[in-house]
N, C-alpha and C positions, 0 to 999 in steps of 0.2 A: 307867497310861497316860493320861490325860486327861480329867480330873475331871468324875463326873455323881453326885451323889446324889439320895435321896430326900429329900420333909421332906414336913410338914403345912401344911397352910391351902393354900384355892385362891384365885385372882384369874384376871383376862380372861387366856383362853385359856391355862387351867392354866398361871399365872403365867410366860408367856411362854417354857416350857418351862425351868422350875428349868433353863432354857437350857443356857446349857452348859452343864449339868446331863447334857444327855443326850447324850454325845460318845461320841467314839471315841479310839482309841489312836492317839495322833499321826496316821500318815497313811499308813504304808506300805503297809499292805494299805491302802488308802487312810485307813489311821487306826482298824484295830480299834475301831472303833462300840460305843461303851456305850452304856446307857440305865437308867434310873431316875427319879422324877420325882417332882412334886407333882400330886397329886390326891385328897387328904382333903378330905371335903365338911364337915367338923366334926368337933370332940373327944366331940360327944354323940352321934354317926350310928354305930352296925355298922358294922365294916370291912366284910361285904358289901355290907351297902346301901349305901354313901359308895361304893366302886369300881364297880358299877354304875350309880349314880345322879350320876355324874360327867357334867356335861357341858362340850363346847369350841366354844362358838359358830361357825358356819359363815361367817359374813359379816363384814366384815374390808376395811383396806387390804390388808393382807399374807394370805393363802389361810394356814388351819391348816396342821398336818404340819411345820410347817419351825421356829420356834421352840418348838413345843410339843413337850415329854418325850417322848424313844419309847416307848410302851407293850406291854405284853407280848404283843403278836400281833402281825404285820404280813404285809402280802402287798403283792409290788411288781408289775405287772401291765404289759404293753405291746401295742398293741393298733395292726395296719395298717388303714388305710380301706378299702374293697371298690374294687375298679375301679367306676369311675363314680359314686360319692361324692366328688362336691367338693365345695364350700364350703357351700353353702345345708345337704347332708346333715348337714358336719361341724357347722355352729352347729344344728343340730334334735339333735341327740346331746349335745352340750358342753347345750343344756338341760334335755334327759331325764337327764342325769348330775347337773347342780346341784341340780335339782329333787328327786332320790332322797338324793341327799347330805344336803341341807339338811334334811329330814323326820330322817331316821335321825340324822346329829347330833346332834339334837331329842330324839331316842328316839320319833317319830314312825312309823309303817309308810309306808314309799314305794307310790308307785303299782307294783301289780302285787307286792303283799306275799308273800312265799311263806312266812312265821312261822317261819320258822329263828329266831329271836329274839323270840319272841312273847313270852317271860317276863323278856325281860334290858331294862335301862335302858341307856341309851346306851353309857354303860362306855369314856368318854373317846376315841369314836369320834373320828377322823380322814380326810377326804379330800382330797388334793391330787391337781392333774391338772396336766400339762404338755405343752408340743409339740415333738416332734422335728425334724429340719434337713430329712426329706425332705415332714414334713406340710405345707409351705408352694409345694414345686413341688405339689403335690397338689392343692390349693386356690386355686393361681392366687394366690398371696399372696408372690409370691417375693420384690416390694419391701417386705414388711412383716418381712423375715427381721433380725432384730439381728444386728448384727457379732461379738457376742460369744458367738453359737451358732456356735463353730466344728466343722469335723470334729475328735474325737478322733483325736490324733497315734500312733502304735505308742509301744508304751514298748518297750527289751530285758527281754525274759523272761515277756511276756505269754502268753497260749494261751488266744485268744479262740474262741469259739463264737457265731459269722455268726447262728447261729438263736436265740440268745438272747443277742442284743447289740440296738441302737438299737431303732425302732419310731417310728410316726406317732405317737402319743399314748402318755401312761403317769399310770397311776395308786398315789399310794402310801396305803394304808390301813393303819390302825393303828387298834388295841381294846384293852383291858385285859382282854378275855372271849372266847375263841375261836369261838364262836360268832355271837357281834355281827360280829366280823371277814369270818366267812367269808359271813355275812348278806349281808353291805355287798358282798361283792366278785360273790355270785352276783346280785344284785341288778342290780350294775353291770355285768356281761357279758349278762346279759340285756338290757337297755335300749341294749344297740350291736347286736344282731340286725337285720342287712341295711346294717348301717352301717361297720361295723369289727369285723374278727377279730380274735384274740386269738394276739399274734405270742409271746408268752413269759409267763412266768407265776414268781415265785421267792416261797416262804414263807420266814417267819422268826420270832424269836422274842428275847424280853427275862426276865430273872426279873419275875416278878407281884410287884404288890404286897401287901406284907407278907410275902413269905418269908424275910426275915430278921428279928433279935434287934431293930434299930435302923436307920434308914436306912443303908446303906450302898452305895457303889461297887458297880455292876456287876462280876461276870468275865466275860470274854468264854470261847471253847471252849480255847482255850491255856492258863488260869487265871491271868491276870493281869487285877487288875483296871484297868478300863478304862472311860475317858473324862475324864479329868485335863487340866486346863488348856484345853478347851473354850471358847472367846471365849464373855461371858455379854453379853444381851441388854441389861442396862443398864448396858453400858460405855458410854464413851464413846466414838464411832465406831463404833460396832457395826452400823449400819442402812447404814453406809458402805463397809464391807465386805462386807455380805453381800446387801444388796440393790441392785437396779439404779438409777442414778439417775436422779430422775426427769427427761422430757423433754417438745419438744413433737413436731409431726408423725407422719409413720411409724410408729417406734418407742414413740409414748405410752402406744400399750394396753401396755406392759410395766413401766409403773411400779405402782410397789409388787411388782413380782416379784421373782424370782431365780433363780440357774441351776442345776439340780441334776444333779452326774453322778452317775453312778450304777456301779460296778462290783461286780460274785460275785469274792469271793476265799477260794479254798480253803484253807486253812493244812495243810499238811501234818503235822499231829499224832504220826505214827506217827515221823518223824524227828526233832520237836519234845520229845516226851517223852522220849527217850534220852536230853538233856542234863540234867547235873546243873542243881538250880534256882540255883547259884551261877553257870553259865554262863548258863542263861535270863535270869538278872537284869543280867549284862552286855550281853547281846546286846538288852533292852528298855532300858537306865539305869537300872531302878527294881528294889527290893526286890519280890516277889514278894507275902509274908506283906501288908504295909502299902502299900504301893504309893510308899510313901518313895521319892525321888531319890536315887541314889550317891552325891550329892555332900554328902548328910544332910537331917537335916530330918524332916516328916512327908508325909504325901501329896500336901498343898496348900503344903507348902513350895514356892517358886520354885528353878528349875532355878538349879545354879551349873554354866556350862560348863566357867570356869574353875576350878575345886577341883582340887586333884590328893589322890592318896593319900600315905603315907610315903615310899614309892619314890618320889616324883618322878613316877607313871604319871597320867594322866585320871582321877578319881573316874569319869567318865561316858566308856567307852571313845568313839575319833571316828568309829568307824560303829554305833553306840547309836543305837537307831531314835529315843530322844526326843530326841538333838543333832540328827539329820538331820534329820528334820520340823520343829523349832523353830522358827516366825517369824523369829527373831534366823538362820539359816541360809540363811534362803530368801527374802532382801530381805524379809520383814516380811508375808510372803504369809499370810493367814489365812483357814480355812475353819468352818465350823461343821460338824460329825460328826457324822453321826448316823446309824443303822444296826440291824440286827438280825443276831443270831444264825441260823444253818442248821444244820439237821443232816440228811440226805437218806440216810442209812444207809452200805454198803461200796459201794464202786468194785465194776466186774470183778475186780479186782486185791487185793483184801480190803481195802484203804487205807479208811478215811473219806469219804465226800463231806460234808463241814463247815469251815464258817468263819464268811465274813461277807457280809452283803448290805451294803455300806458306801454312803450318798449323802452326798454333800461338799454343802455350800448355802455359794454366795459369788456376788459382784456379776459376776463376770469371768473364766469358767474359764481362762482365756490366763494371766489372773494370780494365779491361787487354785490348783487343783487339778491343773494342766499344768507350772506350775514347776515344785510341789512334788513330783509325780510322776516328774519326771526326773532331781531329786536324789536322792528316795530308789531309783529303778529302778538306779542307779549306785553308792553307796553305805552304803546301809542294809543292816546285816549281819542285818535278818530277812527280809529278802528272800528270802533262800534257804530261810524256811520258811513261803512262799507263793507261789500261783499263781493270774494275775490271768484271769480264765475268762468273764469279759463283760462289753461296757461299753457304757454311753449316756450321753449329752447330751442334755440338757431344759429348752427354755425355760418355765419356770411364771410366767405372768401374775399380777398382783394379785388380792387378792380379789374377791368381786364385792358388790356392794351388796344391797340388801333388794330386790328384784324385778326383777334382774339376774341372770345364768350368767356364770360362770369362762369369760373369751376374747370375750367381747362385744365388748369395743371391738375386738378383731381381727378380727372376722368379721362384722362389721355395718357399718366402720368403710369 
């Protein structure tokens, strides 16, 4: 599904996330989200001590979390203001936030340490923050709102839940150490006490590194691996695509950001494995075993839409979720993927609660993840073994500089 592997050697902000590297599966469930990544601190370090003694610098044009590899823990967090916290409240928070952030990235104890992770090194912590469409009536910032933070549109065949959809602010964290993760996140709900509540909360999870023989492809809970053809960071056009352009006025504190949506997508498993993996494999375009394209090749072979087989049929049937999602489908729309795993145990119903926590990262959700979405809600034949169960929009500002918080120029501004 759309290329992420693992490899060695690290560089600034875990080499920009062996980028697309860390994708998802095209995009229908918004793109079954792969992850794997680089963060080998050396060939002479212990794979323990190189994974916890990893670290991703916090300071930055671009905020961590978005070109950096997902790693193997994450918690996606959303969080309303209190009545009567406006603006002066929210920038005292967005600094008690950077401020904990930046320490712990570090491998540092933040203010008001509670030593859940007393013994662990960083372990390729991550934190991003972003603002939702209603935190700006909130704050009295309503001419500070970018155009390109629109309402999410209904797709057909959604089945949203109100109470764990948008939110004034959201946070994405990710660790390679379970513990470090869940540090970070009690750390950070405590540091919003009288400030903002905590509107939803969704864990998630990536294979750890080193559980396999050799780098290899994530799978996501359907067993296809996943995160193939992921746009990588040093393409060219890549900073074009996925992040906002920069500007002047109003809108300035949001250069070097980007938009991240954010949808819970359940895959319906218990219907999904009934199919032979000869029909799984039609209904994705890829082999299963290698992650090969229909149309031949090997995993990082380029899709051929046009191949057919002997019959005269599609190598790559035309509602194959990777013809559907394809840039070449979808005027050329591209997102970066990136995502964790869920597993939340049985339904009422004995079904699974698992899939995916999927965040799309592009310059302009209208022309990224809203196209692409209405193509595949329409024609992607895996659609019907998924159900899209919450969704947000989040403007995330640029990084912040060395004695600076994530949102300054907005709330000072």
């Amino acid at each position: 599904m759309e290329e992420s592997t693992e490899g060695r050697g690290i560089s600034r902000r875990c080499l920009l996330g062996a980028a697309g590297g860390a994708g998802a599966a095209g995009m229908a469930a918004g793109g079954l989200a792969g992850a794997a990544g680089r963060g080998w601190a050396g060939d002479d370090v212990p794979p323990l001590a190189a994974v916890g003694g990893t670290s991703v610098p916090f300071h930055g044009r671009h905020q961590v979390g978005i070109t950096t590899p997902p790693q193997a823990y994450g918690h996606l967090v959303a969080f309303d203001l209190r009545p009567g916290a406006g603006r002066a409240a929210a920038a005292g928070l967005m600094r008690r936030w950077s401020a904990a952030a930046e320490a712990m990235t570090a491998g540092r104890p933040p203010a008001g340490d509670d030593q859940i992770a007393l013994d662990a090194g960083p372990s390729s912590l991550t934190v991003t923050f972003g603002f939702g469409r209603s935190f700006f009536a909130k704050t009295d910032l309503g001419d500070r709102m970018p155009a390109a933070l629109v309402p999410m549109p209904p797709f057909p065949g959604d089945a949203l839940d109100h109470f764990r959809s948008g939110g004034d602010l959201w946070i994405q964290i990710g660790a390679d150490d379970p513990l470090v993760a869940v540090h970070a996140t009690r750390i950070l709900h405590k540091a919003a006490s009288g400030t903002a509540a905590m509107r939803w909360q969704m864990n998630g999870f990536n294979r750890a590194r080193g559980a396999t023989d050799r780098p290899r492809t994530v799978r996501n809970l359907m067993g296809q691996l996943d995160g193939t053809n992921n746009p990588h960071p040093f393409a060219p056009g890549f900073d074009a695509e996925i992040f906002a352009a920069d500007t002047t006025g109003p809108h300035a504190w949001m250069n070097g950001g980007s938009y991240a949506v954010v949808r819970r997508i359940r895959m319906l498993l218990d219907t999904w494995e009934k199919l032979p993996v000869d029909r799984q494999e039609q209904v994705i375009g890829r082999r299963k075993d290698t992650g090969a394209p229909l149309s031949g090749g090997t995993e990082t072979t380029p899709v051929n839409l046009a191949a057919v087989r002997p019959d005269g049929a599609l190598a790559i049937p035309g509602d194959a979720h990777i013809r559907v999602a394809a840039p070449a489908s979808n005027g050329g729309a591209t997102l970066l993927r990136r995502g964790f795993s869920y597993y939340d145990g049985p339904r009422p119903d004995g079904a699974p609660d698992a899939g995916l926590l999927f965040i799309a990262w592009q310059a302009d959700p209208t022309t990224g993840f809203i196209q692409v979405q209405r193509k595949l809600a329409g024609a992607d034949g895996l659609t019907r073994f998924l159900r899209h169960e919450s969704s947000a929009i989040f403007a995330v500002p640029g990084g912040a500089a060395s004695g600076s918080y994530v949102g300054q120029a907005l709330l000072e501004s």
